[in-house]
Backbone and ligand atoms as CSV (ligand in chain L), in Angstrom:
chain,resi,resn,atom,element,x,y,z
A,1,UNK,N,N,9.010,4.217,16.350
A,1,UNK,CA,C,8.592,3.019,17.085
A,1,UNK,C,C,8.223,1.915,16.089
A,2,UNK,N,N,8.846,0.738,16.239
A,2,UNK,CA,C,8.708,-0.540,15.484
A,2,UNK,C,C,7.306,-1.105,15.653
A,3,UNK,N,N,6.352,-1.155,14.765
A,3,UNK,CA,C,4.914,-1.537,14.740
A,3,UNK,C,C,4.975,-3.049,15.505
A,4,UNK,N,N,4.403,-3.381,16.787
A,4,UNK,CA,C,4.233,-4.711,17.137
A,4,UNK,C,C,3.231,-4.992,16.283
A,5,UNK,N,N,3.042,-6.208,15.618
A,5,UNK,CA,C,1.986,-6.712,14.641
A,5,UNK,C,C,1.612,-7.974,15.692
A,6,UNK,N,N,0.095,-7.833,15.922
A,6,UNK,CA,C,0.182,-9.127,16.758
A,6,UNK,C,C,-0.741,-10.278,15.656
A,7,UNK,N,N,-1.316,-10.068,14.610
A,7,UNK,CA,C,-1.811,-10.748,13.459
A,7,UNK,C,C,-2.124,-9.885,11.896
A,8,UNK,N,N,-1.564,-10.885,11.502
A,8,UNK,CA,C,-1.492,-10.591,10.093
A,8,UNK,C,C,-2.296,-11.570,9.112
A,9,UNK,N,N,-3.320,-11.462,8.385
A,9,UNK,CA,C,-4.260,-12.142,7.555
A,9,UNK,C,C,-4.026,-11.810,6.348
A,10,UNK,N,N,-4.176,-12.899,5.607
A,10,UNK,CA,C,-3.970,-12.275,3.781
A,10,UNK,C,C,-5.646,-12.867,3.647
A,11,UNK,N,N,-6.534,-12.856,4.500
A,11,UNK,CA,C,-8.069,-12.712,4.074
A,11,UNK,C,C,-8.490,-11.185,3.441
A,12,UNK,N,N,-9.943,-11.668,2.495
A,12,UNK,CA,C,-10.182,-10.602,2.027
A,12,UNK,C,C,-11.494,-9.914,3.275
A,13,UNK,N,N,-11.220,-8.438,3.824
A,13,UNK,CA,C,-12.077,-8.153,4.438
A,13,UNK,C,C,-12.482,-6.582,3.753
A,14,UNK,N,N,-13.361,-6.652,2.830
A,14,UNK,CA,C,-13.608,-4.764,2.228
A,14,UNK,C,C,-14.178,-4.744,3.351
A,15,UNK,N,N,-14.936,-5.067,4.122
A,15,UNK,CA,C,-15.895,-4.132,5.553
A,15,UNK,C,C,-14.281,-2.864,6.025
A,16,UNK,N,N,-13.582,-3.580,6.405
A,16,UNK,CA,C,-12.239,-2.918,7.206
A,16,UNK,C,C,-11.923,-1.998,6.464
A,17,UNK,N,N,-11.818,-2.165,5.164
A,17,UNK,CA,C,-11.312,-1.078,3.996
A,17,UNK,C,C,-12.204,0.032,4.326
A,18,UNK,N,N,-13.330,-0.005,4.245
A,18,UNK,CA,C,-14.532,0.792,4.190
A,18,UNK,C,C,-14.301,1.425,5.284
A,19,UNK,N,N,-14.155,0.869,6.686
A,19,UNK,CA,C,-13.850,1.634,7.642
A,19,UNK,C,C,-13.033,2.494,7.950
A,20,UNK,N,N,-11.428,2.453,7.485
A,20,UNK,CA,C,-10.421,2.810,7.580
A,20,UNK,C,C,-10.511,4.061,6.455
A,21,UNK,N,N,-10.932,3.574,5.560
A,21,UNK,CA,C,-11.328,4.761,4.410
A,21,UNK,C,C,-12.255,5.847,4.840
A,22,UNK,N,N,-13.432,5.580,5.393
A,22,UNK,CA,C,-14.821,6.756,5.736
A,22,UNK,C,C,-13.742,7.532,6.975
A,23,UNK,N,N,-12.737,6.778,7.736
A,23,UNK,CA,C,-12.282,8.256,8.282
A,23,UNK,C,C,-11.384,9.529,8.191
A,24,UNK,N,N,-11.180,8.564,6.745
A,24,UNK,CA,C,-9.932,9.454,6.072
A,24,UNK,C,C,-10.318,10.125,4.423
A,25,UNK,N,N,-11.884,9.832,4.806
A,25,UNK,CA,C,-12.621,10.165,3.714
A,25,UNK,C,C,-12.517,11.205,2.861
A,26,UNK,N,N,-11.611,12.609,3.749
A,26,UNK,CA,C,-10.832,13.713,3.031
A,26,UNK,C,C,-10.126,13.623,1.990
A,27,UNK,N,N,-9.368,12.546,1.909
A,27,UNK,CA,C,-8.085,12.064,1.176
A,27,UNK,C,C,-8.848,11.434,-0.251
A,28,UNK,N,N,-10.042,10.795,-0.431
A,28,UNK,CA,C,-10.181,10.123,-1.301
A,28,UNK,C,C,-11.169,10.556,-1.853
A,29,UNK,N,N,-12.219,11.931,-1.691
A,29,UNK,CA,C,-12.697,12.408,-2.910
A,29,UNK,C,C,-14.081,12.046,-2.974
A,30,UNK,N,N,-14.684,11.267,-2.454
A,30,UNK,CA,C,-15.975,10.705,-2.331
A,30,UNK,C,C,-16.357,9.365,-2.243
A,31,UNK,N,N,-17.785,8.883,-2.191
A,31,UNK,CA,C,-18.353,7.927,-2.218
A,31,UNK,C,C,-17.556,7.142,-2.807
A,32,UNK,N,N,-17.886,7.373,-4.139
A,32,UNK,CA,C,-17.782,6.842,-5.283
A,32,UNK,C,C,-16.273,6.178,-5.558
A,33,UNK,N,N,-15.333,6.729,-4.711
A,33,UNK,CA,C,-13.583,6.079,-4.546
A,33,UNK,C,C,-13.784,5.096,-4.048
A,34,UNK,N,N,-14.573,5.580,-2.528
A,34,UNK,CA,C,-14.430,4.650,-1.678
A,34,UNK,C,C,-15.070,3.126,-1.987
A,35,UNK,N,N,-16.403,3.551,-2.498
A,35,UNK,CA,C,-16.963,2.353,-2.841
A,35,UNK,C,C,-16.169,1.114,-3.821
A,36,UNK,N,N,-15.331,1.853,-4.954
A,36,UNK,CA,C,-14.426,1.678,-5.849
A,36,UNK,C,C,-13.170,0.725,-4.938
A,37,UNK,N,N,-12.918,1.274,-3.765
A,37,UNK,CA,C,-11.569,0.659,-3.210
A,37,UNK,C,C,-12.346,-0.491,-2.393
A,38,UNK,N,N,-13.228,-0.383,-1.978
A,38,UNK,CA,C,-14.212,-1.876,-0.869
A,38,UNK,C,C,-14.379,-2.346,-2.249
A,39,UNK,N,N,-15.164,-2.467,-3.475
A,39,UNK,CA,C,-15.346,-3.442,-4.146
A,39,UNK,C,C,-14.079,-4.458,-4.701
A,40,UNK,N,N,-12.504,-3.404,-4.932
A,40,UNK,CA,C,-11.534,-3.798,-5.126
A,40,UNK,C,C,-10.868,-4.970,-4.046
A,41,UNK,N,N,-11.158,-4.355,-2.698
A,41,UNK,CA,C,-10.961,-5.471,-1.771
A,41,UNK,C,C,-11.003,-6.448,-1.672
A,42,UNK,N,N,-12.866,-6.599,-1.923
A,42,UNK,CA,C,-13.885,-7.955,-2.031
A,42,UNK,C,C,-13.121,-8.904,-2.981
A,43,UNK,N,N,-12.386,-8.263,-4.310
A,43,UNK,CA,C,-12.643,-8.882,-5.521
A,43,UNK,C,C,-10.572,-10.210,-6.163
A,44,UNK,N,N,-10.976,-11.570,-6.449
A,44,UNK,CA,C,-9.895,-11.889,-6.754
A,44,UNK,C,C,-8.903,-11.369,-7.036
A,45,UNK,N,N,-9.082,-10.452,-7.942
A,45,UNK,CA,C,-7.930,-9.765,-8.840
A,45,UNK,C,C,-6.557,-9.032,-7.807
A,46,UNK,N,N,-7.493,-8.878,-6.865
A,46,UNK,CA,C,-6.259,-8.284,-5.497
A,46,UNK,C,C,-5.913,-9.177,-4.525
A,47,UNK,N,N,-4.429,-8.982,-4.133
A,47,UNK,CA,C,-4.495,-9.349,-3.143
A,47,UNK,C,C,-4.112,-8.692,-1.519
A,48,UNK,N,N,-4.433,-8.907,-0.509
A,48,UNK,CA,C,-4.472,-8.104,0.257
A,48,UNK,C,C,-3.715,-8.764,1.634
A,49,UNK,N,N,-3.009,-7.759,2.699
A,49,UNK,CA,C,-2.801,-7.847,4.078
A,49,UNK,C,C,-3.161,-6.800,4.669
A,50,UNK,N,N,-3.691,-7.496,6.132
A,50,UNK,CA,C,-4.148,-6.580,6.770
A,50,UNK,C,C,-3.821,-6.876,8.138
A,51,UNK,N,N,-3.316,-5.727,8.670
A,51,UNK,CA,C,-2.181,-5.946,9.710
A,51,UNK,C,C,-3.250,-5.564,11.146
A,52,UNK,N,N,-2.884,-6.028,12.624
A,52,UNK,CA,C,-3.564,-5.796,13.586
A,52,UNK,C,C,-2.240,-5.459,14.168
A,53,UNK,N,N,-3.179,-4.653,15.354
A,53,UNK,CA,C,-2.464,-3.999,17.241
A,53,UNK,C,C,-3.470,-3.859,17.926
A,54,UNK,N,N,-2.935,-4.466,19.216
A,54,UNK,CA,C,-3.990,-4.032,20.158
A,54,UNK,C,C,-4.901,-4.245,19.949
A,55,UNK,N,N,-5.521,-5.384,19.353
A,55,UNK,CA,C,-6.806,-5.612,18.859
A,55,UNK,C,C,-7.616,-5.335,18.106
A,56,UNK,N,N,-6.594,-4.429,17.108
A,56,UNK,CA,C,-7.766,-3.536,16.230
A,56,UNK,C,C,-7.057,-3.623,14.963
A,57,UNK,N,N,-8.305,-3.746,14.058
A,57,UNK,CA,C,-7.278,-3.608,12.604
A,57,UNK,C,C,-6.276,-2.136,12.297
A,58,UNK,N,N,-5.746,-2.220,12.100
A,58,UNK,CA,C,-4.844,-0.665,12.123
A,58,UNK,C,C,-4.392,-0.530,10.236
A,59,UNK,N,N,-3.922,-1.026,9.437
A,59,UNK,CA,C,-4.208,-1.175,8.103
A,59,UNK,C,C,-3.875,-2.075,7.666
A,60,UNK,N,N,-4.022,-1.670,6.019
A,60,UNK,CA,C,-4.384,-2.691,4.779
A,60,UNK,C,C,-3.914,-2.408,3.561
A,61,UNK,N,N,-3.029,-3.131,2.937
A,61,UNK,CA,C,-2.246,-3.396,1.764
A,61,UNK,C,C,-3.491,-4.004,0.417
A,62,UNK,N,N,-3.558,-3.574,-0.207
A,62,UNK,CA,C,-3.960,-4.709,-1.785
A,62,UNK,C,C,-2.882,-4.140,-2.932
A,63,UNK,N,N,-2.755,-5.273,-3.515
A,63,UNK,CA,C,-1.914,-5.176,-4.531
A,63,UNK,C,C,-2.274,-6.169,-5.848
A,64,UNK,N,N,-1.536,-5.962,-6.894
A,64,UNK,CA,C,-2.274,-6.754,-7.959
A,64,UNK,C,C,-1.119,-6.780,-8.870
A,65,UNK,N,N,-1.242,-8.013,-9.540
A,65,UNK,CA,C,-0.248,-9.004,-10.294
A,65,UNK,C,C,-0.175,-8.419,-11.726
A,66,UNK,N,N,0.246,-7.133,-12.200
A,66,UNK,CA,C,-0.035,-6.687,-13.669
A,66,UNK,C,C,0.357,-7.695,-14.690
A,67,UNK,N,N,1.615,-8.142,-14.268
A,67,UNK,CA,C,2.546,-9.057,-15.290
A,67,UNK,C,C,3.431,-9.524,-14.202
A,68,UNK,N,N,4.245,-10.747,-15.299
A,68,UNK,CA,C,4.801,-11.658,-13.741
A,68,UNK,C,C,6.072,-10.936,-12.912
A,69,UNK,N,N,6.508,-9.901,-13.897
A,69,UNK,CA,C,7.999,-8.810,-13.331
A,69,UNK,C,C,7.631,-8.253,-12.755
A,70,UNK,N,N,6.428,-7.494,-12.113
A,70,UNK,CA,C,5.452,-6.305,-11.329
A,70,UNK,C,C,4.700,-6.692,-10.667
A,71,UNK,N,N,4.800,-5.491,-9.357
A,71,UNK,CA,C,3.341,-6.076,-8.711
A,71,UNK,C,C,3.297,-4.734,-8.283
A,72,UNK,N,N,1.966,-4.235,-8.607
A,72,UNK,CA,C,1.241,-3.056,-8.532
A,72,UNK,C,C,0.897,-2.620,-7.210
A,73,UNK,N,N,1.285,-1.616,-6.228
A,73,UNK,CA,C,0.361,-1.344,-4.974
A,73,UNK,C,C,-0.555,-0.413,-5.076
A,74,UNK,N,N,-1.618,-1.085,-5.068
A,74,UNK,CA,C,-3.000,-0.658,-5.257
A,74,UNK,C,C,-3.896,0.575,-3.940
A,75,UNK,N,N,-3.481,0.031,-3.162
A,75,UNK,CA,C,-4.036,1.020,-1.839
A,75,UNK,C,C,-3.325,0.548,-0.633
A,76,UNK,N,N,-2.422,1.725,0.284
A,76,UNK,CA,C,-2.052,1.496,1.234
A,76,UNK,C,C,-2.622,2.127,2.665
A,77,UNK,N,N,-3.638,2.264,3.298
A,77,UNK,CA,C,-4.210,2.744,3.870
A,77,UNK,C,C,-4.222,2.544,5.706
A,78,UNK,N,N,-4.076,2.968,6.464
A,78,UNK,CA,C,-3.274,2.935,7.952
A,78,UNK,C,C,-4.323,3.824,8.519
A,79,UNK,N,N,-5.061,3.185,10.300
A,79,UNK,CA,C,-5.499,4.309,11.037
A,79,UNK,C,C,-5.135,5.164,11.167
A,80,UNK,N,N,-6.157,6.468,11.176
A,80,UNK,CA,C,-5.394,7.720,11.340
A,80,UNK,C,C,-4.993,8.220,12.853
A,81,UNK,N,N,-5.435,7.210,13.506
A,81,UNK,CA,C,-4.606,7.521,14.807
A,81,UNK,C,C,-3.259,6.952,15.637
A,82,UNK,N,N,-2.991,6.177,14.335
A,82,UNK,CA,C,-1.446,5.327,14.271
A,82,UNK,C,C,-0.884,6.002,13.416
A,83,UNK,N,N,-1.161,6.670,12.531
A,83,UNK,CA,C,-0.192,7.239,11.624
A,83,UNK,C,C,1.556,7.882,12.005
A,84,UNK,N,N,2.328,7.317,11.334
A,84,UNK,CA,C,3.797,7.617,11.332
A,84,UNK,C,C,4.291,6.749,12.481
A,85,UNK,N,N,3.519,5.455,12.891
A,85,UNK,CA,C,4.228,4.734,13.677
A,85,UNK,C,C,4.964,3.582,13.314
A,86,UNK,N,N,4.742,3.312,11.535
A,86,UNK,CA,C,5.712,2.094,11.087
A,86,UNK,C,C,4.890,1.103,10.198
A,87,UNK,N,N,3.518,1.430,10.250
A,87,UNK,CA,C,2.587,0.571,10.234
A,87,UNK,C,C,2.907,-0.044,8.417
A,88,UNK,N,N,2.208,1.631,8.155
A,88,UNK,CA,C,2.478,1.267,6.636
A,88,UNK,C,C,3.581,0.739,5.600
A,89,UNK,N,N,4.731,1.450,6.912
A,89,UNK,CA,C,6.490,0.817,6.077
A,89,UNK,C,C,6.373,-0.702,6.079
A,90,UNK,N,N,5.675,-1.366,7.416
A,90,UNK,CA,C,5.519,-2.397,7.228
A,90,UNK,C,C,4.725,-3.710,6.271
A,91,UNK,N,N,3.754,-2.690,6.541
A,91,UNK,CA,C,2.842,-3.747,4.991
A,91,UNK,C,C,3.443,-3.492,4.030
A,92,UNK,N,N,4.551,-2.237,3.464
A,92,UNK,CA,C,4.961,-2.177,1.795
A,92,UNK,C,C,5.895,-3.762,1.922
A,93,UNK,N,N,7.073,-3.720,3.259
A,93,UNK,CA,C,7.997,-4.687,3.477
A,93,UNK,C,C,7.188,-6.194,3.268
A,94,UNK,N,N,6.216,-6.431,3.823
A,94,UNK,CA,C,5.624,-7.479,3.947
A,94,UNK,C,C,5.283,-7.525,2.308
A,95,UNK,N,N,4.709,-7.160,1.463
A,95,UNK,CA,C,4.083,-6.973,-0.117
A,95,UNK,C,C,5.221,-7.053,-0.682
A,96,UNK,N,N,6.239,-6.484,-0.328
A,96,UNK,CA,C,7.509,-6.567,-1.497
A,96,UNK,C,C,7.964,-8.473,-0.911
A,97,UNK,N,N,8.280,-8.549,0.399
A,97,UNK,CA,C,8.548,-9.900,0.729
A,97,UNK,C,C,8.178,-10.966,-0.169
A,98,UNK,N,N,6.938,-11.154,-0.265
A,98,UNK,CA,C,5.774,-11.985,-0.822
A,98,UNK,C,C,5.552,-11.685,-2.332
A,99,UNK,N,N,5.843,-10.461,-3.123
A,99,UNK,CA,C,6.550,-10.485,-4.262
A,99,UNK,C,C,7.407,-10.665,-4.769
A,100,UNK,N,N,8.767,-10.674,-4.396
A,100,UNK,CA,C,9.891,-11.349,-4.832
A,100,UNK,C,C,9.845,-12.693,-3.862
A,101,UNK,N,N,9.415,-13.557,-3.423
A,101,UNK,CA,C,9.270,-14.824,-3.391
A,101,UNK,C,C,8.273,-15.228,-4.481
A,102,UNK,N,N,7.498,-14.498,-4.927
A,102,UNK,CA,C,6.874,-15.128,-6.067
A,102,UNK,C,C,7.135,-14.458,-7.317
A,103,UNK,N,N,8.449,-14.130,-7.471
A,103,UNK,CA,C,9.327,-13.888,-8.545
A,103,UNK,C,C,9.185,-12.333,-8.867
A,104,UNK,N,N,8.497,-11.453,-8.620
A,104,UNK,CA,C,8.523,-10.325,-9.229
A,104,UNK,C,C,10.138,-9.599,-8.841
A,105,UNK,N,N,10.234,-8.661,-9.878
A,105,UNK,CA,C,11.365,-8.026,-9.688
A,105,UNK,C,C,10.812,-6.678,-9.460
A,106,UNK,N,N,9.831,-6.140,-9.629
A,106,UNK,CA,C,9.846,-4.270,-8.996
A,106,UNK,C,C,8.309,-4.499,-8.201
A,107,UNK,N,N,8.043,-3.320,-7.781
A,107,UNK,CA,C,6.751,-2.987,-6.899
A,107,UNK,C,C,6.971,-1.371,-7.745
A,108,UNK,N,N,5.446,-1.319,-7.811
A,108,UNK,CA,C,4.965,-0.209,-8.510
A,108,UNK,C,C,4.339,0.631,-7.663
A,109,UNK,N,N,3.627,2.106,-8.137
A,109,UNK,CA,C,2.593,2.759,-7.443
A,109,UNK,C,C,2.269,3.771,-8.140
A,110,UNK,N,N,1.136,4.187,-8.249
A,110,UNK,CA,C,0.642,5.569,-8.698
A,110,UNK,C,C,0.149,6.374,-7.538
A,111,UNK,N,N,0.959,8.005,-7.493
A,111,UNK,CA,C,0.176,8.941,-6.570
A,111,UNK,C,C,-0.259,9.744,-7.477
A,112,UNK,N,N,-1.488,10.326,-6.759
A,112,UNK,CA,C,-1.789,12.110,-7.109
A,112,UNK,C,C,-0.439,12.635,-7.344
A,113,UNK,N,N,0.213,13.522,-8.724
A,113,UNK,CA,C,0.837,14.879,-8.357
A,113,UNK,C,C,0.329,15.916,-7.286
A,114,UNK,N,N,1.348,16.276,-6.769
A,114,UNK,CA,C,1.116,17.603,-6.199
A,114,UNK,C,C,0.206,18.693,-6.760
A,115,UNK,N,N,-0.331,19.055,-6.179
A,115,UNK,CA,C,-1.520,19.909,-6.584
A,115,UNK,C,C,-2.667,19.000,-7.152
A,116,UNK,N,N,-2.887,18.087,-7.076
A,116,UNK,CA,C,-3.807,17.281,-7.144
A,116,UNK,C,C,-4.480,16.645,-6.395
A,117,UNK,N,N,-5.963,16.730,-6.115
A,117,UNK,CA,C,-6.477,15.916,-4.645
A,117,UNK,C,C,-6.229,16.831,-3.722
A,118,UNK,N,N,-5.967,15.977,-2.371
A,118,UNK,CA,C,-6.062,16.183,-1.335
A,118,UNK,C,C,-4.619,16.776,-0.835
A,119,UNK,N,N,-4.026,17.693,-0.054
A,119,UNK,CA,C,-2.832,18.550,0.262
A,119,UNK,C,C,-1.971,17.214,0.421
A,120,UNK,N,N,-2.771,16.224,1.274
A,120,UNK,CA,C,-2.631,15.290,2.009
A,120,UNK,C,C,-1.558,14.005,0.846
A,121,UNK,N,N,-1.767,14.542,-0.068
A,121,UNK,CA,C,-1.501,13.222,-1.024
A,121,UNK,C,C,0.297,13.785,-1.440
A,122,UNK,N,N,0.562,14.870,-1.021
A,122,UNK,CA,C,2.471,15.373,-0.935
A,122,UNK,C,C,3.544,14.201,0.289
A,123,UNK,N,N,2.537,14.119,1.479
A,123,UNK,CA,C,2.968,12.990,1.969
A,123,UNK,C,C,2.579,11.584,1.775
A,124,UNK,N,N,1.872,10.924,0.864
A,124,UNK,CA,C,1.974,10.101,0.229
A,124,UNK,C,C,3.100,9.456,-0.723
A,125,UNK,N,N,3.494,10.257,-1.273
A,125,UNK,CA,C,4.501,10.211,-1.792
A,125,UNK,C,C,5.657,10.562,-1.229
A,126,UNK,N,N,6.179,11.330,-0.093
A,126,UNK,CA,C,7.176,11.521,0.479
A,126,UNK,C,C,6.927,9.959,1.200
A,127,UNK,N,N,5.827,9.349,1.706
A,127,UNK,CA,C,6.060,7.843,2.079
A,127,UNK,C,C,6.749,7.106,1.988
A,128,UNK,N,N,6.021,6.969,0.036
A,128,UNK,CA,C,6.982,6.317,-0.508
A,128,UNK,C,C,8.254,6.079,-1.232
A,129,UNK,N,N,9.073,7.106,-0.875
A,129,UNK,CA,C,10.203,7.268,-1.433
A,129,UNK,C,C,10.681,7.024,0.021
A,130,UNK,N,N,10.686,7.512,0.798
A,130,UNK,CA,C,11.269,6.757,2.417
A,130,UNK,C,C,11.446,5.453,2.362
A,131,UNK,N,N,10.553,4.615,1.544
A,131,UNK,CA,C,10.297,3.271,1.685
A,131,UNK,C,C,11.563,3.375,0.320
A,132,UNK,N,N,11.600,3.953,-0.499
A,132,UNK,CA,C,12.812,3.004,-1.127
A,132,UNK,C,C,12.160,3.388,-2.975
A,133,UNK,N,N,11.175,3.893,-3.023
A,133,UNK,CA,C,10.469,4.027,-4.447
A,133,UNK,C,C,10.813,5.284,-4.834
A,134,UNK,N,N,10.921,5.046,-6.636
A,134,UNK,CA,C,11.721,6.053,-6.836
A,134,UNK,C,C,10.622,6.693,-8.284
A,135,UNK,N,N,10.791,8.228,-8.292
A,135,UNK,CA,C,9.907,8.358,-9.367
A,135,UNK,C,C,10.474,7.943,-10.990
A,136,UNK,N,N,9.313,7.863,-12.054
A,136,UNK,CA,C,9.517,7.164,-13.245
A,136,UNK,C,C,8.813,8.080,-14.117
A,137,UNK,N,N,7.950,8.455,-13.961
A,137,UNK,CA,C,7.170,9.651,-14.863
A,137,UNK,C,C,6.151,9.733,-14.069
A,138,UNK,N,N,6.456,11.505,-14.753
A,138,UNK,CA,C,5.499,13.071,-13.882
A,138,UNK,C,C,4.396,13.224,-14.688
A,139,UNK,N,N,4.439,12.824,-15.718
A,139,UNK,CA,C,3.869,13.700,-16.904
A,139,UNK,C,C,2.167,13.823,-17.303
A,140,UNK,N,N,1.347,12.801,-15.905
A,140,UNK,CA,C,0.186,13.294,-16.096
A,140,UNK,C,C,-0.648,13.452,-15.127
A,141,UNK,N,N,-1.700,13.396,-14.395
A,141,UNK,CA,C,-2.300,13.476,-13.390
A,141,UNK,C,C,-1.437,13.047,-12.130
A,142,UNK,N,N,-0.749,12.094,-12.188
A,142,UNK,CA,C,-0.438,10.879,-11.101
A,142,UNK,C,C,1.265,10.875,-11.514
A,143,UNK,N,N,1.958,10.372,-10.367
A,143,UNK,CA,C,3.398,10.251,-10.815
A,143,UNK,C,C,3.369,8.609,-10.259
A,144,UNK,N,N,3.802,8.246,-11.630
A,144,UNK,CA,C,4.625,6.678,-11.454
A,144,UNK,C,C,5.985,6.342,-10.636
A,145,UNK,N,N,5.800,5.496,-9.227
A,145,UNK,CA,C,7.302,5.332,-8.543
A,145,UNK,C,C,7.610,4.180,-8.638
A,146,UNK,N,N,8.523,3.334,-8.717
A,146,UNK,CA,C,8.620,2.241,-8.651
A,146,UNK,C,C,9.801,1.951,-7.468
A,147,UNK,N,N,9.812,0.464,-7.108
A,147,UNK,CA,C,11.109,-0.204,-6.196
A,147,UNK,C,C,11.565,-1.270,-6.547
A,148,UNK,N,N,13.074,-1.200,-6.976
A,148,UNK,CA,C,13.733,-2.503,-7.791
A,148,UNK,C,C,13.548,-3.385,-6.346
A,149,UNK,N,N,13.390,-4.454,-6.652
A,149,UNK,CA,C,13.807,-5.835,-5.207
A,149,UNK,C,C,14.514,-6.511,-5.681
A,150,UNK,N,N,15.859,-6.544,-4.952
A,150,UNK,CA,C,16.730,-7.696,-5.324
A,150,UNK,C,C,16.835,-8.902,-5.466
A,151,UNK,N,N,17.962,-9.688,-6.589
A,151,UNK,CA,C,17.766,-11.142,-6.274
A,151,UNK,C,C,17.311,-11.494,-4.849
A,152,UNK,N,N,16.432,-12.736,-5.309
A,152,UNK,CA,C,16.205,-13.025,-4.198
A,152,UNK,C,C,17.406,-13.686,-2.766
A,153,UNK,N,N,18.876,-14.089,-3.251
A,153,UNK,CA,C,19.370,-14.331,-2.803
A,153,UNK,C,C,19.641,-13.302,-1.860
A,154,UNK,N,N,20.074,-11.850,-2.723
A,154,UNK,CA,C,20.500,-10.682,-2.256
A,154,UNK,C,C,19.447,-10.240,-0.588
A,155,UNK,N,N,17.927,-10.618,-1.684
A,155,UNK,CA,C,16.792,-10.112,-0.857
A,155,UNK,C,C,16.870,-10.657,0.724
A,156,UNK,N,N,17.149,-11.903,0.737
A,156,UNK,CA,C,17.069,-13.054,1.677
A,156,UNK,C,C,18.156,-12.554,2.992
A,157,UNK,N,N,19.222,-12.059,2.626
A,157,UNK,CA,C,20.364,-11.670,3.125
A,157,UNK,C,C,20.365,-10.553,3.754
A,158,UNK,N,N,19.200,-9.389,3.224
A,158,UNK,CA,C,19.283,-8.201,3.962
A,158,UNK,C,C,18.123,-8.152,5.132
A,159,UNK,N,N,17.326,-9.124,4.741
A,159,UNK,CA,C,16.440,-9.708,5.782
A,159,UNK,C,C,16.350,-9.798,7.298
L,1,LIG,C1,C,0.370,7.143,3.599
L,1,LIG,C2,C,0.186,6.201,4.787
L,1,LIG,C3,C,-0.209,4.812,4.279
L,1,LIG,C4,C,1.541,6.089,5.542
L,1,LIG,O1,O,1.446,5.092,6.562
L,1,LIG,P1,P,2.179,5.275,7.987
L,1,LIG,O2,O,2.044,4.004,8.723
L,1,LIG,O3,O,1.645,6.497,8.630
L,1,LIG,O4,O,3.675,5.539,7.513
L,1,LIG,P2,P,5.050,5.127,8.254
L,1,LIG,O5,O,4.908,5.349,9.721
L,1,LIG,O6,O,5.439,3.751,7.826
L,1,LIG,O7,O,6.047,6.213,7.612
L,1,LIG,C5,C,7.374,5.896,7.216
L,1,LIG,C6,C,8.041,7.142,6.691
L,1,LIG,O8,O,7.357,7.635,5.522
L,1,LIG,C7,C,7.390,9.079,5.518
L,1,LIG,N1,N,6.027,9.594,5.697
L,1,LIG,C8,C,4.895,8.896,6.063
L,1,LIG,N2,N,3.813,9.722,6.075
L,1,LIG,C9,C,4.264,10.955,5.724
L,1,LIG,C10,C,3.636,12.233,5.588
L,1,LIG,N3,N,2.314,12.399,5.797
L,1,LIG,N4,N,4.404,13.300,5.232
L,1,LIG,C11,C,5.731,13.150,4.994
L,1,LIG,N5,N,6.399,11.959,5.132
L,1,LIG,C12,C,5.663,10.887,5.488
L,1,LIG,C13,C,8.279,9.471,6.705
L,1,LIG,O9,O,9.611,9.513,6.267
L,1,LIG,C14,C,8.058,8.298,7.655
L,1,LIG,O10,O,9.107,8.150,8.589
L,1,LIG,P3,P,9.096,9.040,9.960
L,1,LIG,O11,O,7.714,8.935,10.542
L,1,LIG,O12,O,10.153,8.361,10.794
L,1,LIG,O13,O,9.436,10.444,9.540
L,1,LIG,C15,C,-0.864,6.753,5.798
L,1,LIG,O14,O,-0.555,8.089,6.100
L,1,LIG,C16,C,-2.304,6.691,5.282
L,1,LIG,O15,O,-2.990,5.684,5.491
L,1,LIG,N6,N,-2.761,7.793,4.642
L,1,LIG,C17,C,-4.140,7.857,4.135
L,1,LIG,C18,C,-4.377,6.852,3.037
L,1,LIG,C19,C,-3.508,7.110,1.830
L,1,LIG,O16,O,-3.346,8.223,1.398
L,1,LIG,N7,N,-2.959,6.010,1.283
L,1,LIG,C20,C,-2.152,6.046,0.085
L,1,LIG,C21,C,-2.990,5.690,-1.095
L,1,LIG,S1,S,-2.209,4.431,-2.022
């Protein structure tokens, strides 16, 4: 099912982060993440969308500008009672959009390896390779994926 989005904000809201996080609080290990991902929210260095349905925030994208060829996805996080309805394919689409209009050529990500964290973090990464990201190196805690985005002409066209 195609996520109806009925508003989309590139405001910064960590309250929402915080929320969306304490119920999926399994996944991220403690306080101390969470607090880590709301302060990240709050803070310039990211930038963020955060998608609504039905009146309710349902999730939230931040991402961050490493260098001007990259743009890092920092936390992709979706109610857990929407989950696998499109939500999240959609904020990566929307983040890659808005990165190659402002010139980047890849989108990045770091997951947990397998056997690391939460069971939960194997479909994290099966996510994002659905979405189009491909792995780059295994070789330590976390596996690096990345997603080439095409010229933008190319980009514009498949649109
Ligand atoms: C990971 C997460 C963002 C995915 O968002 P979502 O809106 O549920 O994902 P989508 O509906 O867009 O999924 C698209 C495709 O990705 C794959 N996918 C998504 N979640 C998956 C899972 N748990 N296991 C295996 N594949 C999965 C599937 O191929 C899916 O297509 P399908 O549902 O038609 O089979 C969401 O599960 C989440 O918020 N998890 C907790 C927070 C988290 O771990 N965030 C990542 C940290 S950066």
């Amino acid at each position: 099912m195609k996520p109806v989005v009925s508003y989309l904000t590139e405001d910064r809201h960590p309250s929402v982060v915080r929320t969306l996080l304490n119920r999926q609080a399994h996944m991220f290990g403690g306080e101390s993440t969470i607090a880590s991902y709301v302060a990240d929210a709050g803070s310039p260095e990211f930038d963020s969308l955060i998608v609504t349905r039905d009146n309710r925030t349902r999730g939230v994208i931040l991402t961050r500008r490493r260098f001007p060829e990259t743009v890092e996805v920092h936390l992709v996080v979706v109610d857990d009672t929407v989950h696998r309805t499109g939500i999240g394919s959609f904020l990566l689409r929307e983040a890659a959009d808005r990165a190659r209009h402002a010139g980047a050529k890849m989108l990045t990500v770091r997951v947990l390896a397998e056997g690391r964290g939460h069971q939960g973090w194997v479909g994290v990464r099966a996510f994002y390779e659905a979405n189009g990201f491909i792995p780059l190196d295994d070789t330590g805690p976390t596996v690096l994926l990345a997603k080439h985005l095409p010229e933008l002409e190319d980009w514009e066209r498949s649109e």
